[in-house]
N, C-alpha and C positions, 0 to 999 in steps of 0.2 A: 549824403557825403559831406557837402558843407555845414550843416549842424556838425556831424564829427569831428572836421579841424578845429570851430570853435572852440568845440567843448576840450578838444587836448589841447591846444592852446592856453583856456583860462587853465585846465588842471597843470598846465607846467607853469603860467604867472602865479599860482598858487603855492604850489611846490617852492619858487622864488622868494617868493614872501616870506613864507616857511623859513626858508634856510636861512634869510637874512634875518629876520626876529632871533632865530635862534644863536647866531651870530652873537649877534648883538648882546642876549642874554649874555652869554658867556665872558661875552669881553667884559658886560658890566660886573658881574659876578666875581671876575676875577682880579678887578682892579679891585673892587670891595674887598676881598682877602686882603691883599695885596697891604693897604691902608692899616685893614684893620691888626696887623700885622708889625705895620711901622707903630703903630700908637702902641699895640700891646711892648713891644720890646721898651719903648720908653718909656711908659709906667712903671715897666719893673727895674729900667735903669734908673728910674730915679726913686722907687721905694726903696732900692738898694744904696741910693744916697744917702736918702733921711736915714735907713736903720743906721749905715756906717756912723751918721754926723751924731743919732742918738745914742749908738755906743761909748762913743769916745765922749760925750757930754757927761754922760752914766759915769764913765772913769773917772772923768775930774773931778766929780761932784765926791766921790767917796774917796777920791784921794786928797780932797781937800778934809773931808769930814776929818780921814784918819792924821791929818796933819794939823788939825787943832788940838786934837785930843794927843799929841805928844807933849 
């Protein structure tokens, strides 16, 4: 009878462990997203920078061309 408390005992400290590792995973996992998230929107707001700033660089450069050649 006492061996059997032990042993449900450890199998519920066990169980504990368990839940809290897996806890854990999650939370870690999902600040991960979370970040990798924040970073992804800001690379594409700022590749969406540079295209803007190389567009309009593009424009001046051939509005200049076509205003030599008048």
């Amino acid at each position: 009878m006492v061996l059997g408390l032990y042993t449900k005992e450890r199998n519920n400290m066990i169980q504990e462990i368990k839940n809290w590792l897996i806890n854990v995973s999650k939370e870690v996992c999902s600040e991960t997203v979370e970040t990798a998230g924040t970073i992804c929107s800001e690379t594409v707001e700022t590749a969406g920078t540079i295209c803007d700033e190389t567009r309009k660089q593009n424009a001046q450069f051939v509005k200049a061309i076509m205003d030599s050649l008048r």
